[in-house]
MARBA-3410 file (N, C-alpha, C, O; in Angstrom, 1 decimal):
242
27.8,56.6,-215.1,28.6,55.8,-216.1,28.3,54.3,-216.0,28.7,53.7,-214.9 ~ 27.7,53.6,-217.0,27.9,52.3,-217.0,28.8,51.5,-217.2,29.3,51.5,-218.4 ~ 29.5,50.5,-216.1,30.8,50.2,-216.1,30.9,48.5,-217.2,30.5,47.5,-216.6 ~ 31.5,48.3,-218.4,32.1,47.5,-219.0,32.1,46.2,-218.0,33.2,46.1,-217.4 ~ 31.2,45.3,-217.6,31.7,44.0,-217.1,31.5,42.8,-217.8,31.0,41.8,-217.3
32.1,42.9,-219.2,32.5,41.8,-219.6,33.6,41.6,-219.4,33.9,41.7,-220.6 ~ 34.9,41.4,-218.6,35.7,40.9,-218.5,35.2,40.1,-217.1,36.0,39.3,-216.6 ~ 33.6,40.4,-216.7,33.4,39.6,-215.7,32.9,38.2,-215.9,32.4,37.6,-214.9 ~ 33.0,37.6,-217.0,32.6,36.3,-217.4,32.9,35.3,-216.7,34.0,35.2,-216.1 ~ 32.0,34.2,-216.6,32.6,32.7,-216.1,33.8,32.1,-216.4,34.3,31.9,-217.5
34.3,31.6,-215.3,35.7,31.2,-215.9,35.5,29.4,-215.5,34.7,28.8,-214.8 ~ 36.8,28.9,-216.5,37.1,27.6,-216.0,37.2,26.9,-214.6,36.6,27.5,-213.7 ~ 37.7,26.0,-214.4,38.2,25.2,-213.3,39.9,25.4,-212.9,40.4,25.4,-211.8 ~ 40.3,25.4,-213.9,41.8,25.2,-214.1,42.4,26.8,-213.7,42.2,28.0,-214.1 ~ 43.7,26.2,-212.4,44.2,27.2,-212.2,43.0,28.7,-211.6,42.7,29.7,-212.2
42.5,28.1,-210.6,41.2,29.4,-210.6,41.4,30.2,-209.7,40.3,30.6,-209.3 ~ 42.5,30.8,-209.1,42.8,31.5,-208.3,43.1,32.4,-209.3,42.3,33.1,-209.7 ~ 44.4,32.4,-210.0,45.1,32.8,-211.1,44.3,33.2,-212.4,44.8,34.1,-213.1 ~ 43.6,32.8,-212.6,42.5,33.3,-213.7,41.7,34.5,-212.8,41.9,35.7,-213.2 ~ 40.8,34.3,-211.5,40.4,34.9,-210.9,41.3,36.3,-211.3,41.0,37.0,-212.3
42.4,36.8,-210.4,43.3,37.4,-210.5,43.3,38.1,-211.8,42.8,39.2,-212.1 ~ 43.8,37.4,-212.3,43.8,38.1,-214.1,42.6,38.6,-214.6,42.7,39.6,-215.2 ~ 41.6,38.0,-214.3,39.9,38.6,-214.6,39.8,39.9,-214.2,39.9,40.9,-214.9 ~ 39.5,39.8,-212.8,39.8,41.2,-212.3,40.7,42.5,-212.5,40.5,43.6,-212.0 ~ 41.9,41.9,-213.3,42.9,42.6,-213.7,42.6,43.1,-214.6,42.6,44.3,-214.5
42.0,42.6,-215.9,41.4,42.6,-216.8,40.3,43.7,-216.5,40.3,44.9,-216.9 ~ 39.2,43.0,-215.6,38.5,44.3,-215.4,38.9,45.9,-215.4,38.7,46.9,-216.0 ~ 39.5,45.4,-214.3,40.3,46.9,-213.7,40.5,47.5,-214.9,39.6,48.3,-215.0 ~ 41.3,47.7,-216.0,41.9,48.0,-217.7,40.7,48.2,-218.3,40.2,49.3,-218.6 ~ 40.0,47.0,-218.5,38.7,47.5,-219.2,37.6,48.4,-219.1,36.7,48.7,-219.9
38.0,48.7,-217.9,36.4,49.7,-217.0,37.5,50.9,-216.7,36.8,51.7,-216.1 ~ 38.5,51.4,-216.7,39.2,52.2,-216.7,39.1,52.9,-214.6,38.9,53.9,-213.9 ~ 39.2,51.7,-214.4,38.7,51.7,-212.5,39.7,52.9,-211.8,40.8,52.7,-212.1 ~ 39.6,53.7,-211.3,40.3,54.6,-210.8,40.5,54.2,-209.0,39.8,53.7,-208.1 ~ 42.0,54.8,-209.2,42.5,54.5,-207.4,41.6,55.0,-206.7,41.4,56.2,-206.9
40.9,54.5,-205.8,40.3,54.1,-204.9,38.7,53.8,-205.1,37.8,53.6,-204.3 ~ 38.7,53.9,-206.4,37.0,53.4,-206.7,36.7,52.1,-206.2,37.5,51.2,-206.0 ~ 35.4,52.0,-206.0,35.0,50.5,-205.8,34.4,50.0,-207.1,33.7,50.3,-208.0 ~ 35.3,48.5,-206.5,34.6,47.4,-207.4,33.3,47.0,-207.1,32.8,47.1,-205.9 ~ 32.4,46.4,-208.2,31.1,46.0,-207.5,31.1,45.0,-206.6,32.0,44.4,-206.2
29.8,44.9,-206.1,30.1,43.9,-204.4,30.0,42.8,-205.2,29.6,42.4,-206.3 ~ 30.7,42.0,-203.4,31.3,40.7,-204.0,30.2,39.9,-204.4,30.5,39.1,-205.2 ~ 29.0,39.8,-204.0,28.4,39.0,-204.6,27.7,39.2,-205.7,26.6,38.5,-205.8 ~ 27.9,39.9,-206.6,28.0,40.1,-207.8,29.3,39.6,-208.8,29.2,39.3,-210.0 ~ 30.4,39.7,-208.0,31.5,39.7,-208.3,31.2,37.8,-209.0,31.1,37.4,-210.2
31.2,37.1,-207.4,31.2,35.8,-207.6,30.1,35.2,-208.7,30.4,34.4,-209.5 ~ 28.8,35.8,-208.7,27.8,35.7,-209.7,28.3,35.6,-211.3,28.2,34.6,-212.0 ~ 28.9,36.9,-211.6,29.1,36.8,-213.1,30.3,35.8,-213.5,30.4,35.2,-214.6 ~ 31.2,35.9,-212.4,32.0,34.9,-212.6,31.6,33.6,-212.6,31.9,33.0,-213.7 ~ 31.1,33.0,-211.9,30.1,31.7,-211.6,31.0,30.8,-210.5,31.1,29.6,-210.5
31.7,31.9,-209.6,32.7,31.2,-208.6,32.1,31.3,-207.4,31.1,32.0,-207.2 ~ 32.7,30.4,-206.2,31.8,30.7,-205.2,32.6,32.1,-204.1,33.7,32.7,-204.1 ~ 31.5,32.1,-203.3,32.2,33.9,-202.5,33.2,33.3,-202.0,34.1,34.0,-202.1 ~ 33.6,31.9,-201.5,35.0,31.8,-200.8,36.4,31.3,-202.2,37.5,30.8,-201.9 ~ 36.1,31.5,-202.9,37.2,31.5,-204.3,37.6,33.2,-204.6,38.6,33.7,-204.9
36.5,33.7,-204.3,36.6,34.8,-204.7,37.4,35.5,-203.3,38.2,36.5,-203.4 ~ 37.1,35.2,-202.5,37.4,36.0,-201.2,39.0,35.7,-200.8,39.6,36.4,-200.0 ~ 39.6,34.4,-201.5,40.8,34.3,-201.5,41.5,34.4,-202.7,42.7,34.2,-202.6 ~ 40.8,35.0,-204.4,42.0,35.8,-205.3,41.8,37.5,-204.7,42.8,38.3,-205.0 ~ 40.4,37.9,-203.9,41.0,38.6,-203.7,42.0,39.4,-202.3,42.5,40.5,-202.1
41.9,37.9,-201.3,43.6,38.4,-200.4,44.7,38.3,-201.4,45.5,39.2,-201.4 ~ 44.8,37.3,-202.5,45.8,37.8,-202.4,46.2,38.8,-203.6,47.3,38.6,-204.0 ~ 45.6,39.8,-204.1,45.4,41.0,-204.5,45.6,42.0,-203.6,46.2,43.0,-203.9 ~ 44.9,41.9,-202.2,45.0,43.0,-201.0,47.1,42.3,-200.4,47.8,43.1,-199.9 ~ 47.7,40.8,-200.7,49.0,41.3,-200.1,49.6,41.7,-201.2,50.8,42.1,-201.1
49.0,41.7,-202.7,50.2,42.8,-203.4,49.8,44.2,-203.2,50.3,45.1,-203.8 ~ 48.9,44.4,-202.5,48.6,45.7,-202.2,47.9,46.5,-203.5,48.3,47.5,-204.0 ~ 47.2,46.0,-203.8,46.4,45.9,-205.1,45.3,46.8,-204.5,45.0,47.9,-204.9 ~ 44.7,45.9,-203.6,43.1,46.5,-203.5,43.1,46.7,-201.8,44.0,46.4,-200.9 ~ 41.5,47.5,-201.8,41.9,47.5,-199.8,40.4,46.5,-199.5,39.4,46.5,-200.3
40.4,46.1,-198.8,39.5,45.0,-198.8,38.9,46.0,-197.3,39.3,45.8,-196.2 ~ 37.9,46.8,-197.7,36.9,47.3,-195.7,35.8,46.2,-195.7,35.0,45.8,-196.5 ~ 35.9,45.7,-194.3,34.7,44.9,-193.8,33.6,45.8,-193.5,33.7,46.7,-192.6 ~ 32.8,45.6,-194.2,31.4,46.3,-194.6,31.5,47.3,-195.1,30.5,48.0,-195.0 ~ 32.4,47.7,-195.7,32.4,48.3,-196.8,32.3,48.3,-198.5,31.7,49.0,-199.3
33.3,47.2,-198.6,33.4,46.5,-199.9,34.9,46.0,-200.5,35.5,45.2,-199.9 ~ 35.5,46.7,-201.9,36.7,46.8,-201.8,36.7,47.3,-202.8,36.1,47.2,-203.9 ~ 38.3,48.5,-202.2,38.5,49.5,-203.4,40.4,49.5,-204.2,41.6,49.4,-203.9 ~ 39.9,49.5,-205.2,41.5,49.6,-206.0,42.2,50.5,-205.1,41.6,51.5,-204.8 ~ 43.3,50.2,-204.6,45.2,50.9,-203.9,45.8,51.5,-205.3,46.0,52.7,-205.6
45.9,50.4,-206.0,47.0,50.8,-206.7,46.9,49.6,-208.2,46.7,48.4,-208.2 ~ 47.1,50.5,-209.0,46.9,49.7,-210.6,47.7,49.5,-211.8,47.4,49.2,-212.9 ~ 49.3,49.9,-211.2,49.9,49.3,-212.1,50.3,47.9,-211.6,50.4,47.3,-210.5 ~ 50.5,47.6,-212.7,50.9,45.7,-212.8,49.8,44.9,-212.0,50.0,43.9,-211.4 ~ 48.6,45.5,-212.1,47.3,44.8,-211.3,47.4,43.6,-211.9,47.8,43.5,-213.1
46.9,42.1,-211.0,46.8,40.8,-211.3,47.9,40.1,-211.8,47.8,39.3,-212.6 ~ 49.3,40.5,-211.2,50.2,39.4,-211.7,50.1,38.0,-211.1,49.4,37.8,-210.1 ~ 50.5,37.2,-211.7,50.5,35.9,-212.0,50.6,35.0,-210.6,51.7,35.2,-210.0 ~ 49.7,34.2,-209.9,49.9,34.2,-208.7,51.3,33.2,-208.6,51.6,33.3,-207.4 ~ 52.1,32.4,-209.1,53.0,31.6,-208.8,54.1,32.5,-208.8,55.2,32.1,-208.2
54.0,33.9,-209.5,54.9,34.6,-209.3,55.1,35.0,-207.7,56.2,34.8,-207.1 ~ 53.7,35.6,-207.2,53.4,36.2,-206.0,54.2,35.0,-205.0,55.1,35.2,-204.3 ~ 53.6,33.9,-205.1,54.6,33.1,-204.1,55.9,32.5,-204.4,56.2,31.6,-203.6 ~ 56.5,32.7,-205.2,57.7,32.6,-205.2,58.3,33.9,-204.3,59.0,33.8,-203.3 ~ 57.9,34.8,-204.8,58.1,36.0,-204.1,58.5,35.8,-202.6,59.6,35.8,-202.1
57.0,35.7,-202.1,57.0,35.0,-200.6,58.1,33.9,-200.1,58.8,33.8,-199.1 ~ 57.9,33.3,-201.2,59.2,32.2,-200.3,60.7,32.8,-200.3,61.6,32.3,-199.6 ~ 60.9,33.5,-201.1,62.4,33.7,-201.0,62.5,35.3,-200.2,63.6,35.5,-199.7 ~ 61.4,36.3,-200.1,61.7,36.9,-198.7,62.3,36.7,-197.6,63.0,37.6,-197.0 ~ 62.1,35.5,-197.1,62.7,35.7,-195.3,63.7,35.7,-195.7,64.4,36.6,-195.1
64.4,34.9,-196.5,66.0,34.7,-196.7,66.6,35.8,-197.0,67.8,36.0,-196.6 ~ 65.8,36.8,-197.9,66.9,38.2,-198.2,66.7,39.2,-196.7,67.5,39.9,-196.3 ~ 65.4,38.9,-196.1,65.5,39.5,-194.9,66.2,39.3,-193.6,66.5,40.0,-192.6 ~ 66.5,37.8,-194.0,67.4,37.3,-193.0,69.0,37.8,-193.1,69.7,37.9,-192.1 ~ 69.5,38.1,-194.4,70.2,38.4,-194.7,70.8,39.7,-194.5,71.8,40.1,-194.0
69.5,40.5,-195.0,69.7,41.9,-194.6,70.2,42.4,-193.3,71.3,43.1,-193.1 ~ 69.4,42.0,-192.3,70.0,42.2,-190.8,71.1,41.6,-190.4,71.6,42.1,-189.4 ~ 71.6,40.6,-191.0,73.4,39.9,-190.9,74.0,41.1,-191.1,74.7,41.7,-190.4 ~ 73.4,41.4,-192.4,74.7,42.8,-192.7,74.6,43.7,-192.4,75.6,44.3,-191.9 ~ 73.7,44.2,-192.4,73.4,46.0,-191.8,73.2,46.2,-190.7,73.5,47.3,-190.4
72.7,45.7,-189.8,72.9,45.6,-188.4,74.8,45.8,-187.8,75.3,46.5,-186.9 ~ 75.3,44.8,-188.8,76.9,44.9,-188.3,77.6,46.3,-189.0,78.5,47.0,-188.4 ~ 76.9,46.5,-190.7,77.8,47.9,-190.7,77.0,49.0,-190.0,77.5,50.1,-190.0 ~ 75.9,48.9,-189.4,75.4,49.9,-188.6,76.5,50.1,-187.7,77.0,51.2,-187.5 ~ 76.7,49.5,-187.3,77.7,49.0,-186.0,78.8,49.8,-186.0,79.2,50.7,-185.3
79.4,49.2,-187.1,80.4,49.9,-187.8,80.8,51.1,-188.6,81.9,51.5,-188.9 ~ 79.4,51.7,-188.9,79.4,53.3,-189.6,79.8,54.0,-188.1,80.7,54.9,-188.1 ~ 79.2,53.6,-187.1,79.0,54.4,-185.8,80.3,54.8,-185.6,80.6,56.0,-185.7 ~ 81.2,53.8,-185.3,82.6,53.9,-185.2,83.5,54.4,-186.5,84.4,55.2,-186.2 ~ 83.2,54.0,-187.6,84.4,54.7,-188.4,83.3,56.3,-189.5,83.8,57.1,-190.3
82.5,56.2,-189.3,81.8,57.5,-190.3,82.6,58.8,-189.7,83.0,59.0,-188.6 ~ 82.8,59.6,-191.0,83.0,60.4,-191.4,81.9,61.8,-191.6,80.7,61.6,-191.5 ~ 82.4,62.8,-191.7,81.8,63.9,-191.5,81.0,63.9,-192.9,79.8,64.2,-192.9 ~ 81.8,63.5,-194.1,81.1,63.4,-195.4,79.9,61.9,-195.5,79.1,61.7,-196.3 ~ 80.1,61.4,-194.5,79.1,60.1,-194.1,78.1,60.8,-193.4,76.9,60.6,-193.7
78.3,61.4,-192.9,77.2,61.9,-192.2,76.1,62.7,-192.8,74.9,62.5,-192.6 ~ 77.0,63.9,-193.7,76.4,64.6,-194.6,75.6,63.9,-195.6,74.4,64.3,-196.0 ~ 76.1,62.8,-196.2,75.2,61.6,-197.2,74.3,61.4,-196.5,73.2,61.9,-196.9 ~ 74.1,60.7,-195.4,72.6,60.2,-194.5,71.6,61.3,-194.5,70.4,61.2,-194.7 ~ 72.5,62.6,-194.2,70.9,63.6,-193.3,70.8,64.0,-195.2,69.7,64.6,-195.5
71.3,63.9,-195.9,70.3,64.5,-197.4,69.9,63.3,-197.7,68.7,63.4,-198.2 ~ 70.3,62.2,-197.6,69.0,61.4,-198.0,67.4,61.3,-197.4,66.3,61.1,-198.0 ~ 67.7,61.5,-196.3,66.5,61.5,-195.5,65.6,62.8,-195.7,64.4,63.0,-195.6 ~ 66.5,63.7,-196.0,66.0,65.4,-196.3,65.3,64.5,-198.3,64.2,64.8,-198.7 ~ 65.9,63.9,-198.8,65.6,63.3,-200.3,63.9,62.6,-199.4,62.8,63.1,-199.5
64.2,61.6,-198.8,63.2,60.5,-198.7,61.9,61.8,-197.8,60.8,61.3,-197.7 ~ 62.0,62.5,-197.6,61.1,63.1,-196.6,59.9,64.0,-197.5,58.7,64.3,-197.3 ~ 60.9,64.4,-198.6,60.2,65.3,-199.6,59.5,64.6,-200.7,58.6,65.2,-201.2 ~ 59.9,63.3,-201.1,59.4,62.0,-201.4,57.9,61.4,-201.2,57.1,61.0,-202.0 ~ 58.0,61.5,-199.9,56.8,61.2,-198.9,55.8,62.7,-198.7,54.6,62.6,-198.9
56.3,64.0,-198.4,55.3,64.9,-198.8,54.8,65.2,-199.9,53.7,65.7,-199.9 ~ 55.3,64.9,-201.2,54.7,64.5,-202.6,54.0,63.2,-202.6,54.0,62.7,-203.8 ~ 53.6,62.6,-201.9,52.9,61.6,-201.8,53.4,60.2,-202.5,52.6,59.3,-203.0 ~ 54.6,60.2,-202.4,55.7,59.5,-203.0,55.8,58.4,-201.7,55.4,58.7,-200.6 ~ 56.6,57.0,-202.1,56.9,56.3,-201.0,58.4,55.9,-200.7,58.9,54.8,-200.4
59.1,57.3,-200.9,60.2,57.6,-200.2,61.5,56.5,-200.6,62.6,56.5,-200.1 ~ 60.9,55.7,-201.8,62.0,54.5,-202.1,63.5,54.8,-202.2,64.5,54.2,-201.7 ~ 63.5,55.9,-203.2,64.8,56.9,-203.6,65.6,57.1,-202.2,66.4,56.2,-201.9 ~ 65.5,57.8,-201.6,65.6,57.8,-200.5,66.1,57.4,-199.6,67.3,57.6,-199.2 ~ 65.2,56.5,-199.1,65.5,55.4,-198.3,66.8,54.8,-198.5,67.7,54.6,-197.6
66.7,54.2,-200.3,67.8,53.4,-200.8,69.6,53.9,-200.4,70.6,53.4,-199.9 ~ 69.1,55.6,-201.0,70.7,56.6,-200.8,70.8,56.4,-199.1,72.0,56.7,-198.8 ~ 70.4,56.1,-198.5,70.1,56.4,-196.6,71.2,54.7,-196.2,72.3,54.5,-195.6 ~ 70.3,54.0,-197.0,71.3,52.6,-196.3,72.6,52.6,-196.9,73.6,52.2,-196.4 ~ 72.1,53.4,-198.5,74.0,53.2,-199.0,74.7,54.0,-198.4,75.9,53.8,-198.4
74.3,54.7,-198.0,75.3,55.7,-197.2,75.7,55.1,-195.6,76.7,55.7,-195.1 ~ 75.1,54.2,-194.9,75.2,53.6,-193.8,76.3,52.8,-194.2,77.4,52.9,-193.7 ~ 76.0,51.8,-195.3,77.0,51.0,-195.9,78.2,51.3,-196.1,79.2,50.7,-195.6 ~ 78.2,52.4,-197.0,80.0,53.0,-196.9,80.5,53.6,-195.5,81.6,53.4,-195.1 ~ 79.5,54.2,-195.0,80.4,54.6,-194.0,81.1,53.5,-192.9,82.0,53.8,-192.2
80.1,52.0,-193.0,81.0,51.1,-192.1,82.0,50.4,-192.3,82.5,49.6,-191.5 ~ 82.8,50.8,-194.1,84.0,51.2,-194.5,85.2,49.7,-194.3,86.4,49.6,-194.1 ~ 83.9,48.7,-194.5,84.6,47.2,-194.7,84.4,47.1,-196.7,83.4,47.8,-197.0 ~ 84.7,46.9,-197.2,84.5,46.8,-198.9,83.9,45.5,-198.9,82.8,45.4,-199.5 ~ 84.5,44.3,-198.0,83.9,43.1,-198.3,82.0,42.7,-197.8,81.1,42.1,-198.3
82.2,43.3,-197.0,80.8,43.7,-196.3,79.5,44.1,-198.0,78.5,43.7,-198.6 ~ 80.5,45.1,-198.0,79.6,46.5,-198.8,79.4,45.7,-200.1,78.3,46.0,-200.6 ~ 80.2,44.8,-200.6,80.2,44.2,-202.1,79.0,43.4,-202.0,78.0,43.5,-202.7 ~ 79.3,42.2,-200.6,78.4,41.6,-200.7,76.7,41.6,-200.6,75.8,40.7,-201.0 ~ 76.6,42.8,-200.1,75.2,43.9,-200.1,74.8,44.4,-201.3,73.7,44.4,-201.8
75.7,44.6,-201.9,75.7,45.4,-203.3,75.3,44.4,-204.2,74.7,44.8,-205.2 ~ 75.5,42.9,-204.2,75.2,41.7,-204.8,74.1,41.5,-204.4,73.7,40.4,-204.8 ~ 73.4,42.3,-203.7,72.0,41.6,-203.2,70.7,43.0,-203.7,69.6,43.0,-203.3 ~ 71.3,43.9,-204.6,70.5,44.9,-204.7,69.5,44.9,-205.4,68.8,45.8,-205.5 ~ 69.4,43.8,-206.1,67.8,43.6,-206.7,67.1,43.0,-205.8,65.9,43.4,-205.7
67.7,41.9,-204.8,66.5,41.2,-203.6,66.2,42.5,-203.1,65.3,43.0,-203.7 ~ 66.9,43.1,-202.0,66.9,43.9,-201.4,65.5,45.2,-202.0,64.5,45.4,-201.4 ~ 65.7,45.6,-202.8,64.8,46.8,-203.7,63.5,46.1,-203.6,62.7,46.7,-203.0 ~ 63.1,44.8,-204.1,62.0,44.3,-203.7,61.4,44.1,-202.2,60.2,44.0,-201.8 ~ 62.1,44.2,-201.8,62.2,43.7,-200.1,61.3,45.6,-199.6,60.1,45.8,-199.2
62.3,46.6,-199.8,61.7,47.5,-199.7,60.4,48.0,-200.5,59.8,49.0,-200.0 ~ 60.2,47.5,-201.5,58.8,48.1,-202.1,57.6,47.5,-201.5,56.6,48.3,-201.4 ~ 57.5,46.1,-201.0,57.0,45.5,-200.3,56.6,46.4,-199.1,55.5,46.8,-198.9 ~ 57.4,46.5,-198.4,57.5,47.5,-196.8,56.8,48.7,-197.3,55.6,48.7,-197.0 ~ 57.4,49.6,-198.0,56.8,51.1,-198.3,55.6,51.2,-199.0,55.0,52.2,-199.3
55.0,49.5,-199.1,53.5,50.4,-199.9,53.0,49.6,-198.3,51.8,49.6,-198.1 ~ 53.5,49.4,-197.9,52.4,49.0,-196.5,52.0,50.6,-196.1,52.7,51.6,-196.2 ~ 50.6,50.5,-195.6,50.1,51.7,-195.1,51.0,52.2,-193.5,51.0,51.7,-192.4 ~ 51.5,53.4,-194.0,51.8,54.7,-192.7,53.2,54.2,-192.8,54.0,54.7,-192.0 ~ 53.5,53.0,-193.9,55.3,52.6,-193.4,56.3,53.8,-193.7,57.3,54.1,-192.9
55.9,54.6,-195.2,57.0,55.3,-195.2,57.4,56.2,-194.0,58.6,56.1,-193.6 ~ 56.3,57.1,-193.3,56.5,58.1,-192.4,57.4,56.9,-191.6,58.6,57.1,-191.3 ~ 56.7,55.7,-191.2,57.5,55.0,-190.0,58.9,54.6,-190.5,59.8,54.4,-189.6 ~ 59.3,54.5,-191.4,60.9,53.9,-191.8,61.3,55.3,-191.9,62.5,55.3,-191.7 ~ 60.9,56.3,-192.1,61.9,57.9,-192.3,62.1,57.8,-190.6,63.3,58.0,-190.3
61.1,57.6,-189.3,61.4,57.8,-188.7,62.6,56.9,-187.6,62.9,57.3,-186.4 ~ 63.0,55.7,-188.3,63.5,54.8,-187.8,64.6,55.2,-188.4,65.7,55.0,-188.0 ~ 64.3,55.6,-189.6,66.0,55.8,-190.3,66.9,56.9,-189.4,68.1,56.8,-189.3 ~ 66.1,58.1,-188.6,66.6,58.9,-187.7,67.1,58.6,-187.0,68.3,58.9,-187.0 ~ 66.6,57.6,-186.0,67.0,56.9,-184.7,68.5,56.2,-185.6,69.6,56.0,-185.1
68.4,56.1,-186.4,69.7,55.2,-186.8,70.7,56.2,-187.1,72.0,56.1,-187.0 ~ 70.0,57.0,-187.4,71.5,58.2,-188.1,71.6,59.2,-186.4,72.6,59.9,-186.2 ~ 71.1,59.1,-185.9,70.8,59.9,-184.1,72.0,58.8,-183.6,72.9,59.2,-183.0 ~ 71.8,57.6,-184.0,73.4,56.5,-183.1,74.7,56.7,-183.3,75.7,56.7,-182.7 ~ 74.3,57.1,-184.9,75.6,57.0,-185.5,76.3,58.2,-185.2,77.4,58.2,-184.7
75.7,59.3,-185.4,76.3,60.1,-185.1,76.8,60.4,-183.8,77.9,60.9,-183.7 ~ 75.9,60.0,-182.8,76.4,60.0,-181.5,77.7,58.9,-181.2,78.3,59.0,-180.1 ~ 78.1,58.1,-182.2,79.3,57.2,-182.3,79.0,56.2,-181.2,79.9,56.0,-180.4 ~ 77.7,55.5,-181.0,77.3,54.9,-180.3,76.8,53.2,-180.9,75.6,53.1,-181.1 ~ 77.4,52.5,-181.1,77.9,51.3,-181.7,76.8,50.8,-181.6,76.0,50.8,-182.5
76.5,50.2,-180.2,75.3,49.3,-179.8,73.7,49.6,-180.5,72.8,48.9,-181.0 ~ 73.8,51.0,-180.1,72.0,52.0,-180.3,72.1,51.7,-181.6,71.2,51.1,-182.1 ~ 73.3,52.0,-182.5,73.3,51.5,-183.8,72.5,50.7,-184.2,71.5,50.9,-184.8 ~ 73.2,49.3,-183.9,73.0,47.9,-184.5,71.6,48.0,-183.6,70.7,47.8,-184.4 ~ 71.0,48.3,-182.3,70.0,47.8,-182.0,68.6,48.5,-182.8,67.5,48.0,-182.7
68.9,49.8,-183.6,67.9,50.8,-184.4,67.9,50.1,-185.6,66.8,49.6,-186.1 ~ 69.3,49.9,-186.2,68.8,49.4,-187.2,68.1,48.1,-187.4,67.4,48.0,-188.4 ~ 68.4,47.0,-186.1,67.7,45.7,-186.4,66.2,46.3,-186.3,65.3,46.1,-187.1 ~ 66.0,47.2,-185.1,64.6,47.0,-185.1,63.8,47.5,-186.5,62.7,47.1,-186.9 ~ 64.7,48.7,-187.2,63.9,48.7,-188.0,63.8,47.7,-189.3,62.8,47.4,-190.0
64.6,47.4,-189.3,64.7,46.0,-190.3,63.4,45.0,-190.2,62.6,44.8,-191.1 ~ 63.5,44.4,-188.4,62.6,43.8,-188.3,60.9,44.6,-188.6,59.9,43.9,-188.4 ~ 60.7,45.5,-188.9,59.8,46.8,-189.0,59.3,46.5,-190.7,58.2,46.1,-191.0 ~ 60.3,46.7,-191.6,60.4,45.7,-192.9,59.9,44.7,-193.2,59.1,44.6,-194.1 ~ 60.5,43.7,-192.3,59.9,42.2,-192.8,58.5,42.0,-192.0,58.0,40.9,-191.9
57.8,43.4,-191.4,56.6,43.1,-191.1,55.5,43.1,-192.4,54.6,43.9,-192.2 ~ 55.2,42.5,-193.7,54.6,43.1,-194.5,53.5,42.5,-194.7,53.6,41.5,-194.0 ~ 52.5,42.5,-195.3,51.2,41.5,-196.0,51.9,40.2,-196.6,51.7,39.1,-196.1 ~ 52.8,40.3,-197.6,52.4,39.0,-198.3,53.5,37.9,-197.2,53.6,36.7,-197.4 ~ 54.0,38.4,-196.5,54.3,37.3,-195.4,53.6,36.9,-194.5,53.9,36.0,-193.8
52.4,37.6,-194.1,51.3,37.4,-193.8,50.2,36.7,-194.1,49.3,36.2,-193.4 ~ 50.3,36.7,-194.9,48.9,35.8,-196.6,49.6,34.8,-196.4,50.8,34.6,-196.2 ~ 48.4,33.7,-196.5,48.8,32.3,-196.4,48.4,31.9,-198.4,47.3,32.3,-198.8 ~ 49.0,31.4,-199.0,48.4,31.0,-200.6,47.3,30.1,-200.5,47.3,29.1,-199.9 ~ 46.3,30.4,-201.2,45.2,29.7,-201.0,45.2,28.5,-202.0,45.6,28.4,-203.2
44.6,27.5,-200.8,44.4,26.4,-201.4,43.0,26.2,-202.2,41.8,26.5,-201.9 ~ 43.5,25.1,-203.7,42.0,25.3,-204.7,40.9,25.1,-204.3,40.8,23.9,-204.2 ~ 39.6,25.7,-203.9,38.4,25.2,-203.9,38.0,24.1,-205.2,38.4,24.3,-206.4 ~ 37.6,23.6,-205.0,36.6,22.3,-205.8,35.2,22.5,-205.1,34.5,21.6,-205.5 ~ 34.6,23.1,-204.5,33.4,23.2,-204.2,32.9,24.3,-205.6,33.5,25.1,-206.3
31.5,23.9,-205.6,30.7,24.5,-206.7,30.2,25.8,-206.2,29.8,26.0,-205.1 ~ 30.3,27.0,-207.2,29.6,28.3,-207.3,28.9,28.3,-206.7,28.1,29.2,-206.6
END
């Protein structure tokens, strides 16, 4: 099959990370690129574009922290994942910057109703946690990334630590938060690792063990805020020539 690369045309100056990005986006749609096919090598890439390999080598990190593409050294790089390919990069770092803060947040609270499910949960608390995880596990054997899941797992942690004021103000945070997890779960091997941290958490609780609580849930929290685009530094413009 001959692959459609006119969306690989020369681009401007202006904004050239973000065009970059969108090009390739573009591509990807145009050429009908399938998850995990490869793109052509990069120095073709940079060629038809008329960019140089280090412009190109930083629209495409930050395509590999939205988890876009997988970038193998000496291999090349292949499409992850293609919906919403090439969003807008000022979006991408806004993103980034207001992460730590919902992450920081996150562990204020749930670390303490962890704390507190341990001590006041209920038999019907309990029963909520192990079907979510029984939800998030079957999730992940359909090759799903367990989001559903996961989500029912913390709300059920939440009620059971049976403060309202706590739970409200969590509940005000459920759009950061959802992003916060989609981020984590498309990281590679995370879902298996967060089903299995979510254990350790519901293993405290149930044992009515306060401390193992709050100490499972921080760690996996901190497990969370390990992701790529906190990782990715935003690339600064080249002005050097093709």
């Amino acid at each position: 099959m001959t692959l459609d690369t006119s969306p690989l045309r020369p681009l401007g100056r202006t904004r050239l990370y973000e065009d970059l990005v969108e090009r390739l986006g573009e591509f990807v749609v145009r050429t009908n690129l399938e998850v995990g096919e490869r793109f052509p090598p990069e120095r073709e890439l940079a060629s038809r574009l008329q960019v140089s390999r280090a412009s190109l080598r930083q629209a495409l990190a930050v395509l590999e922290a939205q988890g876009f593409i997988e970038v193998r050294h000496g291999g090349g790089v292949f499409l992850r994942r293609s919906r919403g390919f090439g969003g807008v990069l000022h979006k991408l770092v806004e993103r980034r910057a207001r992460l730590p803060e919902v992450l920081e947040a996150r562990e204020l609270l749930e670390v303490r109703l962890a704390e507190l499910a341990a001590i006041r949960r209920s038999s019907d608390d309990l029963a909520a946690m192990r079907a979510a995880l029984v939800a998030m596990e079957a999730e992940i054997a359909s090759a799903g990334l367990g989001i559903d899941g996961d989500a029912a797992f913390h709300h059920a942690v939440h009620r059971a630590g049976n403060n309202k004021v706590l739970e409200h103000v969590i509940d005000g945070l459920a759009d950061a938060i959802h992003e916060t997890r989609l981020e984590s779960l498309t990281e590679p091997n995370r879902p298996r690792n967060s089903l299995q941290a979510h254990r350790r958490i519901l293993e405290a609780i149930e044992a009515q063990e306060a401390s193992a609580a709050a100490d499972a849930m921080r760690a996996h929290l901190r497990q969370v805020a390990d992701v790529a685009l906190l990782r990715w530094e935003p690339p600064v413009e080249d002005a050097s020539p093709p």
